[in-house]
N, C-alpha and C positions, 0 to 999 in steps of 0.2 A: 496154542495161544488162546485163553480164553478173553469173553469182552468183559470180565469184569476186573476191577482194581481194587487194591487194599489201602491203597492212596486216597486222600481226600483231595482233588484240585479245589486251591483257594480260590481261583479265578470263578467257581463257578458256587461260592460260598460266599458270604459278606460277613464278618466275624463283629462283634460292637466295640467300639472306644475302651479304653479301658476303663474312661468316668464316666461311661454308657451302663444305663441300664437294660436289661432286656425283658421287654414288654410280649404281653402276646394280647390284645386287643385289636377290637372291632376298628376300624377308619374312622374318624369322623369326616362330613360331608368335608369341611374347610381339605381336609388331604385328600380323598377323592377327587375331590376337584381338581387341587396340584397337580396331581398322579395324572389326572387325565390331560390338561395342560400342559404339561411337560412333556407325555405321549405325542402330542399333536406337534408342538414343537420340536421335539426331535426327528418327528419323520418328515416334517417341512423342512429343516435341516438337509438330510439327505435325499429326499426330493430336490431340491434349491442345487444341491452339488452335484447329483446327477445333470441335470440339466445345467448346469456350470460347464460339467467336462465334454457333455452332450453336445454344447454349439460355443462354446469359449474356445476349449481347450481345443477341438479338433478346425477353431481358426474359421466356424461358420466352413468344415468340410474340405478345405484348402486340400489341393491335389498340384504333385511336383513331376516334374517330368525331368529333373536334371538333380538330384539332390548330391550334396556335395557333402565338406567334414568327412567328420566318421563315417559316413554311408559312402563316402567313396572309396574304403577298402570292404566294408562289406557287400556292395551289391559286386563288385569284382570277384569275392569269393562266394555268393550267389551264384553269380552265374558260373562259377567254374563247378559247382554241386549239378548246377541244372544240364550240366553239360558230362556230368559221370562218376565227376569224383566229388563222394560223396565226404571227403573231410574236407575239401576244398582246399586250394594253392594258389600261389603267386605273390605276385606278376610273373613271379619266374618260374618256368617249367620246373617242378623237386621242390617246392619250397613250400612246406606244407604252413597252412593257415595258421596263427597262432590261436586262434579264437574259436572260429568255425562251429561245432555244436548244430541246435537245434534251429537259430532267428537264420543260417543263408537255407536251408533246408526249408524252411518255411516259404520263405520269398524266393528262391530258386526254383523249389518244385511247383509255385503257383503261378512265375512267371512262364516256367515252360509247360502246365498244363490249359493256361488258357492261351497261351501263345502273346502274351502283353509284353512290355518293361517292367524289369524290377522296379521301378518308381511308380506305375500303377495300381499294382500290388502294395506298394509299402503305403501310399496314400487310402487305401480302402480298409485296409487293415487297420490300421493307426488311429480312426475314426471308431472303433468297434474296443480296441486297446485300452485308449482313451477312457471310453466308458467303464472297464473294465479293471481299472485301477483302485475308483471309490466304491464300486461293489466288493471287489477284494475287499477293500477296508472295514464295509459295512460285514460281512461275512465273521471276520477277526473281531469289530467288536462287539458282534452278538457273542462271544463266545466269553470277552472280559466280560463282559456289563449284560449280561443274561437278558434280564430283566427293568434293564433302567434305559428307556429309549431316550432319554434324553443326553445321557455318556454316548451312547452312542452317534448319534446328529451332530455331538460336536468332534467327535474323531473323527469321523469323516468329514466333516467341512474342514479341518484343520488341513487334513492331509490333501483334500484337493483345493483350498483356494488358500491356507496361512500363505503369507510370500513375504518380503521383505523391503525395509525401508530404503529401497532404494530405485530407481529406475534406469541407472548404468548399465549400459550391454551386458558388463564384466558381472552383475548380480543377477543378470534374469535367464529366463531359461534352458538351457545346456549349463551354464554357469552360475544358476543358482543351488544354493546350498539346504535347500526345502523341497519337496517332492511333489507341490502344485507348479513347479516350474517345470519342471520333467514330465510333468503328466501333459502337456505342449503337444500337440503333433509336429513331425513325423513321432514312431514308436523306433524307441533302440533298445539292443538287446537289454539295457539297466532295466528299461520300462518292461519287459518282457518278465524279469526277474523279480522285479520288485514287487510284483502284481501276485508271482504263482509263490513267494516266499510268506506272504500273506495268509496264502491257503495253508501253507506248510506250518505255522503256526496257528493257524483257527484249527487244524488237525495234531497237532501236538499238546494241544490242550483240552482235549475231548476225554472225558472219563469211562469212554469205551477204548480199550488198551489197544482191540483192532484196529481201530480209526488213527487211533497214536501212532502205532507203529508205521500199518501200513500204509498211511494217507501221510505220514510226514516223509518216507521214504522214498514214498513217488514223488509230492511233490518238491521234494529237496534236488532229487534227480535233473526233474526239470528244470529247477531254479539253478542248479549249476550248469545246465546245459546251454543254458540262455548267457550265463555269466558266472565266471567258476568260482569271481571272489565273492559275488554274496551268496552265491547254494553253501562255500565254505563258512562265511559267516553265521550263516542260516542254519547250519549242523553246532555250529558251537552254542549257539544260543539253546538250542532245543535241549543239548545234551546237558549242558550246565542248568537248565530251569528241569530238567527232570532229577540232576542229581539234588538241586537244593528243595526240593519237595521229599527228597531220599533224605535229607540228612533233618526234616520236620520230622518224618516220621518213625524216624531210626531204623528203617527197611531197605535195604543197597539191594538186594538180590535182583529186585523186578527191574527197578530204572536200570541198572547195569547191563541187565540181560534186552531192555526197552534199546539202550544206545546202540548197542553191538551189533544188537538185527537189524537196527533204523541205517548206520551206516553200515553196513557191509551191502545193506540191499541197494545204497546209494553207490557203492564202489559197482556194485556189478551192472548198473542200470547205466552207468554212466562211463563205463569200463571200454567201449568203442570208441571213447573220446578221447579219453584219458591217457588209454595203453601209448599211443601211434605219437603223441605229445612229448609224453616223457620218455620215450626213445628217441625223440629229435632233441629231446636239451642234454640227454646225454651224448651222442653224437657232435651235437655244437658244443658242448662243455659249459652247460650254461644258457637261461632265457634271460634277454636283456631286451624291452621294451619301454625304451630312455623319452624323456622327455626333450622335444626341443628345445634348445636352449634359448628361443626366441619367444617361447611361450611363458606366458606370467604364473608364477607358483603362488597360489592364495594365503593369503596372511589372514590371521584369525586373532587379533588380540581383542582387548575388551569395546570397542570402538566397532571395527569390523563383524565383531560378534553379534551386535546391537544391531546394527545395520542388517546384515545375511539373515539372521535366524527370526529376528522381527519380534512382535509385540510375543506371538505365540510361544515364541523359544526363551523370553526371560519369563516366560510364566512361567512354565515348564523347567527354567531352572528354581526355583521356586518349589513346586513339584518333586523336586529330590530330597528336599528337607522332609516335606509333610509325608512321602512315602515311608520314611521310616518310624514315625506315628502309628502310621496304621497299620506298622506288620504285613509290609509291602502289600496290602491286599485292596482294589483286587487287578493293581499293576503291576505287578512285582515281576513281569516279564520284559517290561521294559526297564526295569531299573535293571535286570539283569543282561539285556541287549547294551545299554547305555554301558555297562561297567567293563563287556568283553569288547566296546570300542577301544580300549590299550591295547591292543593286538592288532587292529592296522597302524595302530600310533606307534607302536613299535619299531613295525616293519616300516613305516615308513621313515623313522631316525634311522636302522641300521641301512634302509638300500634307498636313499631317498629316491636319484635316478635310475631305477629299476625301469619305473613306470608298471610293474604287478600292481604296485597300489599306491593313488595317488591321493595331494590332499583336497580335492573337491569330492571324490568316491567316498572319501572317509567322513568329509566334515554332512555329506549328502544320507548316511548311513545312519551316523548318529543322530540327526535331526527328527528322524520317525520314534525311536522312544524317544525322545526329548520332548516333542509333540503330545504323545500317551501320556506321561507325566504331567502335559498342561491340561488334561481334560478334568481329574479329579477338583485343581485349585478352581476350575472357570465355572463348573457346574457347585460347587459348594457354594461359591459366589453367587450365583444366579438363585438359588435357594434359599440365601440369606436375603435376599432380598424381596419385595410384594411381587405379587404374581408376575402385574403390567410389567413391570423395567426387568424382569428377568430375560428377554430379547434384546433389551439395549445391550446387555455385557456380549455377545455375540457380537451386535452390529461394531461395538466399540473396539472387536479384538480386532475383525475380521475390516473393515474400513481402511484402518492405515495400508494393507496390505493392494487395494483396488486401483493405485495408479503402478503398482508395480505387476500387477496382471492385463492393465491395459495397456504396457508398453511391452509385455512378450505379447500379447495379442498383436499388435502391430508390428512385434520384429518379426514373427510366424508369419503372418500374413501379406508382409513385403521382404520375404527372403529372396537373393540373387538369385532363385535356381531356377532362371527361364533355361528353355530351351538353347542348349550351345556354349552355355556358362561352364566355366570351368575355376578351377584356383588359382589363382593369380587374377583375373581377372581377364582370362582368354576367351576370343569366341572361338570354338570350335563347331562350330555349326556344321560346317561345308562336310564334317565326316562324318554327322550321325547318319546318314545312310550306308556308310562303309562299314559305320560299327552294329549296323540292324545286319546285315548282312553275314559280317563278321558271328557277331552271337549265335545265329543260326547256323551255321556251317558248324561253329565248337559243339554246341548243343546234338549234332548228328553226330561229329568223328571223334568229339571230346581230345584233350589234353592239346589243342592247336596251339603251334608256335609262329609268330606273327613277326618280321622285322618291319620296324618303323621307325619313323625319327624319335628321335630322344625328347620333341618338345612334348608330341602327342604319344607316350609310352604308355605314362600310367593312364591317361582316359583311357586309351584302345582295352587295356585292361577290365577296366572299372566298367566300362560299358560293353562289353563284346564278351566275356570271362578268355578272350586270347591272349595265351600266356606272349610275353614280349622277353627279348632278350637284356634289354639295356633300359632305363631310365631313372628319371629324378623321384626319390620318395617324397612327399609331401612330411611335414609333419604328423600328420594323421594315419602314415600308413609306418605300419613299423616292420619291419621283417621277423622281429621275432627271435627267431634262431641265426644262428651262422650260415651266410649264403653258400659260402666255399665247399663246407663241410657237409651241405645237402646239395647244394647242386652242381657239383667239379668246379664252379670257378666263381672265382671274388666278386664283389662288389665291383671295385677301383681296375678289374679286373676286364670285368665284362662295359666298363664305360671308354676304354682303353680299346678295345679291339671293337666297336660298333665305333665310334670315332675313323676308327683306321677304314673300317669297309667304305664307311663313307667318303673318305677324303680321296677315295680310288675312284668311284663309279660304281657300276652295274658289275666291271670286274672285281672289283673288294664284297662288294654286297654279294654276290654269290658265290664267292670263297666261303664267306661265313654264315650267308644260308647253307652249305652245304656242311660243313662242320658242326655248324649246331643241328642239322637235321631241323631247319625250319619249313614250316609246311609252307607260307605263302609270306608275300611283301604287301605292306600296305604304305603307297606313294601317293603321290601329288601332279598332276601332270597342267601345262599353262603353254598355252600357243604352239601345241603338237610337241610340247618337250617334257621329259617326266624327270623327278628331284630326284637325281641318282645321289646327290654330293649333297649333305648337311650337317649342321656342326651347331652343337650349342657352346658358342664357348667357353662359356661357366663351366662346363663339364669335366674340362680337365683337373678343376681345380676341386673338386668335392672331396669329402673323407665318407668315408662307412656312415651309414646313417648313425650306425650305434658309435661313433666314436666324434660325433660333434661335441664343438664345446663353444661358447660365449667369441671365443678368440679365433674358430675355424670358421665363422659363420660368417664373419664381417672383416678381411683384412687385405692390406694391400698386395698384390701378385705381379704387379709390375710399375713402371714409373708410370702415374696419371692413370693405374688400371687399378679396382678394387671390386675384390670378389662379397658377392651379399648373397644369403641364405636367407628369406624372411620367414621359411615354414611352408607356405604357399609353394614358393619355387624358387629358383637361384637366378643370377643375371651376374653380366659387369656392369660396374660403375664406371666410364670411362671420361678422364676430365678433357678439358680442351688441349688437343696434344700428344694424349695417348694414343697407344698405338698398339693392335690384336690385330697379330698374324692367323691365318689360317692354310696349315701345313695339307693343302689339296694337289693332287698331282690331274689336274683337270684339262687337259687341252679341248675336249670336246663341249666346255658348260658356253651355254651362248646366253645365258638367262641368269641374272643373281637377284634372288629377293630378302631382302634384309628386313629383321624386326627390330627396329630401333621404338626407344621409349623416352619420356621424360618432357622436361619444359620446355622445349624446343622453339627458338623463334625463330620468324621467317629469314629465308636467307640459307646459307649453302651449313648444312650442319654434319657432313664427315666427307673425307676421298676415301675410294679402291683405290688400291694399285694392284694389278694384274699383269705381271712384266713388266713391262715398259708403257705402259697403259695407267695413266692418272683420270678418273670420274671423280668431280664434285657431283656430289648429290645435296640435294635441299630437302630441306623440313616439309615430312608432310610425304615424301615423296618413298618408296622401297622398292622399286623393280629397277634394276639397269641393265642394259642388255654388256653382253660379252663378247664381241664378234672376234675377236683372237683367242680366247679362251683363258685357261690359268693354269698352266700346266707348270710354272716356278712357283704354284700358290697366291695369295691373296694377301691381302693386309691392310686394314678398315683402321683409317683414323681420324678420328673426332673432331671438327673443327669448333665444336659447341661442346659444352657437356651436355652427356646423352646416357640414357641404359642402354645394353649390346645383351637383345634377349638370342636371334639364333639365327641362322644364314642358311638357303639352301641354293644350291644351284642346280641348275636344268639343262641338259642334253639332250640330245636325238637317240632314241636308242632303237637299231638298226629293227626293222620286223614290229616295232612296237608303237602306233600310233592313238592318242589316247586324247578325247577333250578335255577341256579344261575341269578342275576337281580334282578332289581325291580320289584312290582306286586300288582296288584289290587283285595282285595278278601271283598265280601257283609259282613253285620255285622253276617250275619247269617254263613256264609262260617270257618269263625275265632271264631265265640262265640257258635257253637253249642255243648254243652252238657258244656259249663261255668258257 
């Protein structure tokens, strides 16, 4: 492979009008001057948006210690990296990560090298990330705009501060559809990808053919390691703008022999990842990472379009007319990024609920050449004009855009994710020392299996990388593949048989510690008694994550009982009169504490019945003691309407004296002489 090409790249060429003439004369001072203004202007540009992402976008430094969303299946499969396995699993022991790659290996290897949280880690990173987005960008457009600093000032401000006319949750940050929303701290893997796919084009158009090859090859590798649909996006784009400079030049040989090395060196770089994947979807018959049905799918008609994409993105449709004027030159790599967006639009009409590709990823994708495309109309504009007011067309694109970056500044900067927070709106506080604990023990023996209740499953997960036998997926966390078929038993399977341990005591629970070959229990203990007995009742009612639908999420299950899925977590709805049995064989529980929810007003708002045994309980109030015990079961009914989130009960368990709190005891600690 030699560095030199028989190719002309037009990006780094500026061709004339066709009613252009072509001069070759001295400057006069009047464009000197320009030249030199426009200089200064554009690196005030990117100066202005460095220092934009520099203390905006990283939220003035904002540091989390509980982060939640998305990051709550990732730092779960963080730590299960940091803890050995390096493709990462869970919640369930066998259930390898769908995602996994390079971002839990980042933040897993640096949380167990310095000994910190994943959330310390992701917070100091993400400030550096951050920054590291508009330099990407500045990098890619020195490579369009060679020589024209002021294309280049304004693709980078576009890409870090264009935002949208709107200031609704549903438009801004995570959920916007422009890439100075994302560029937001915390950093997720998109941000990770979108940043090194930048590189992977400023190297794809370099007219040393080494740089092409080998520099888009790495960093494609990367970019799909981070996230495999845009490295895949990122390979189509590269290979179609090398073939359509093949078919300028009437020369196939080189770009053909250019793609074939660029990906094959992308299959093997990334072949660790890859291989271990697509033997789990053949095995499951199939990857299905569905959307919930509770979550909003974005609508994009001409209205919505206006709104999301903002002043920058109708300029830029604009920018698709005049690109073909000028013989795509010298963006013709985005009109060619923009044109291979039908191929998530595809995928996404044939498998809409895949969730492979959805339409925020897509409408998020296309919005960067659409952007590129605005930079040619804004800067012609700014030229036609006298020197002074060529700043105003900047202030005037970029303005509209300032209350919708000051309202993700303030959603960033007052996110829930204090300490103890979790989804739904739970405090878990009382266990983060169980799950500091926890983390460390997995981190030494690796692949630990943890029995807990069902309400606190996934945190124990999320926080600790201890794989858990039983619990609720959030919307945010998907399984991926078939649970059955990688780890011996179902979904509806394993929530079916953790139910039953509990409804027994310390004897069911160490039945099925011992069955599952769990390494340790992680309990609850309240006035020298520990929660052998708990039950969410929603539990029984769930389907397969991957088999929700609109009508499994919200429907009645019994007379005055109605089961709710919101995404977050599941509960009953239970009216005045309904009635949830819970089938416990408990003669020893002397302790019951119940999480009821909802508008509750004062006065007596449900009975136990425990045998022969009637407790009113009042609003406000969740401990009742049990002094007969429940060894016919239990049965909680409503006298108010209330939410019925989850029940444990507490026993004496012989040898095992524990204070109040959560607590972590080995199987042999809890099962000896069981």
């Amino acid at each position: 492979m030699t560095d030199q090409t028989t190719t002309v790249d037009p990006t780094a060429t500026k061709s004339p009008l066709p009613d252009e003439a072509v001069e070759d004369r001295p400057a006069t001072a009047a464009e000197t001057r320009r030249a030199a203004m426009e200089r200064v202007l554009g690196v005030g540009l990117v100066v202005a948006s460095l220092l934009f992402a520099l203390f905006v976008q990283t939220a003035l430094f904002e540091r989390w210690s509980s982060s939640l969303g998305d990051l709550l299946y990732h730092r779960g499969v963080a730590y299960t990296v940091a803890g050995g396995d390096w493709q990462g699993e869970g919640p369930y022991r066998g259930l390898i990560s769908y995602s996994g790659g390079l971002y839990p290996m980042l933040f897993g290897g640096g949380a167990r090298l310095f000994d910190v949280r994943f959330d310390t880690v992701l917070s100091v990173v993400s400030w550096f990330v951050t920054l590291a987005f508009p330099l990407a960008a500045l990098l890619l457009a020195r490579r369009v705009w060679p020589n024209d600093w002021l294309s280049i000032g304004v693709f980078v401000a576009l890409m870090t501060a264009a935002g949208p006319l709107s200031t609704a949750t549903g438009d801004l940050w995570t959920d916007s559809v422009l890439p100075s929303g994302h560029n937001f701290s915390p950093a997720y893997p998109r941000d990770f990808a979108l940043t090194t796919l930048f590189v992977g084009l400023w190297a794809a158009l370099s007219t040393r053919r080494r740089t092409r090859v080998l520099g888009a090859g790495v960093t494609l590798a990367v970019t799909a390691l981070f996230q495999a649909q845009i490295g895949a996006l990122g390979a189509l784009v590269i290979a179609a703008w090398w073939f359509w400079l093949a078919c300028r030049s009437r020369k196939w040989r080189q770009p053909a022999v250019d793609v074939l090395a660029t990906t094959a060196m992308v299959g093997v770089l990334t072949s660790w990842w890859w291989i271990p994947r697509v033997v789990a979807v053949i095995r499951s018959r199939g990857l299905r990472l569905p959307i919930h049905p509770a979550r909003e799918v974005v609508a994009i008609g001409p209205r919505d379009f206006v709104i999301g994409f903002g002043i920058a993105g109708l300029i830029g449709v604009v920018g698709v007319l005049l690109v073909w004027r000028r013989r795509f030159e010298p963006v013709g790599i985005f009109l060619v990024w923009l044109v291979l967006m039908v191929v998530p639009l595809l995928a996404l009409t044939m498998a809409r609920n895949s969730g492979f590709v959805t339409s925020r990823r897509t409408l998020l994708l296309a919005s960067v050449p659409l952007l590129g495309l605005a930079v040619p109309v804004i800067v012609g504009a700014m030229r036609a004009l006298p020197r002074a007011l060529a700043p105003v067309i900047v202030v005037a694109i970029l303005a509209p855009s300032a209350p919708a970056m000051a309202a993700t500044f303030g959603e960033v900067r007052h996110l829930p994710w204090s300490p103890g927070a979790f989804a739904g709106g739970d405090d878990v506080s009382a266990w983060t020392r169980v799950w500091d604990g926890l983390r460390h023990k997995a981190q030494r023996q690796g692949n630990l299996l943890v029995l807990t209740y069902d309400s606190v499953g996934m945190a124990t997960w999320s926080f600790s990388g201890a794989r858990v036998y039983s619990t609720f997926f959030p919307g945010v966390v998907k399984p991926g593949f078939d649970i059955e078929r990688l780890t011996g038993v179902g979904y509806r399977e394993r929530v079916r048989r953790l139910d039953a341990a509990f409804a027994s005591g310390s004897d069911g629970l160490c039945r099925l510690g011992r069955a599952a070959r769990a390494d340790a229990f992680a309990l609850d203990a309240k006035e020298g008694l520990v929660g052998v007995y708990d039950q969410t009742p929603a539990a029984q009612y769930r389907t397969d994550p991957r088999d929700r639908t609109s009508a499994s999420i919200n429907r009645t299950v019994a007379p005055g009982v109605r089961y709710r899925d919101t995404s977050g977590n599941d509960y009953l709805e239970v009216a005045a009169g309904g009635r949830v049995p819970l089938a416990w064989h408990g003669a020893d529980i002397r302790l019951l504490r119940i999480d009821v929810q909802g508008n509750l007003q004062p006065g007596p708002a449900f009975t136990v019945r425990a045998g022969g045994d009637m407790t009113t309980v009042d609003a406000g109030r969740s401990t009742i003691a049990l002094p007969a015990g429940a060894s016919d079961g239990l049965e909680i009914m409503a006298v108010q309407p209330l939410v019925l989130r989850h029940v444990t009960g507490y026993a004496a368990v012989p040898g095992l004296a524990r204070t109040d709190g959560p607590f972590v005891i080995s199987r042999d600690g809890l099962c000896r002489g069981v």
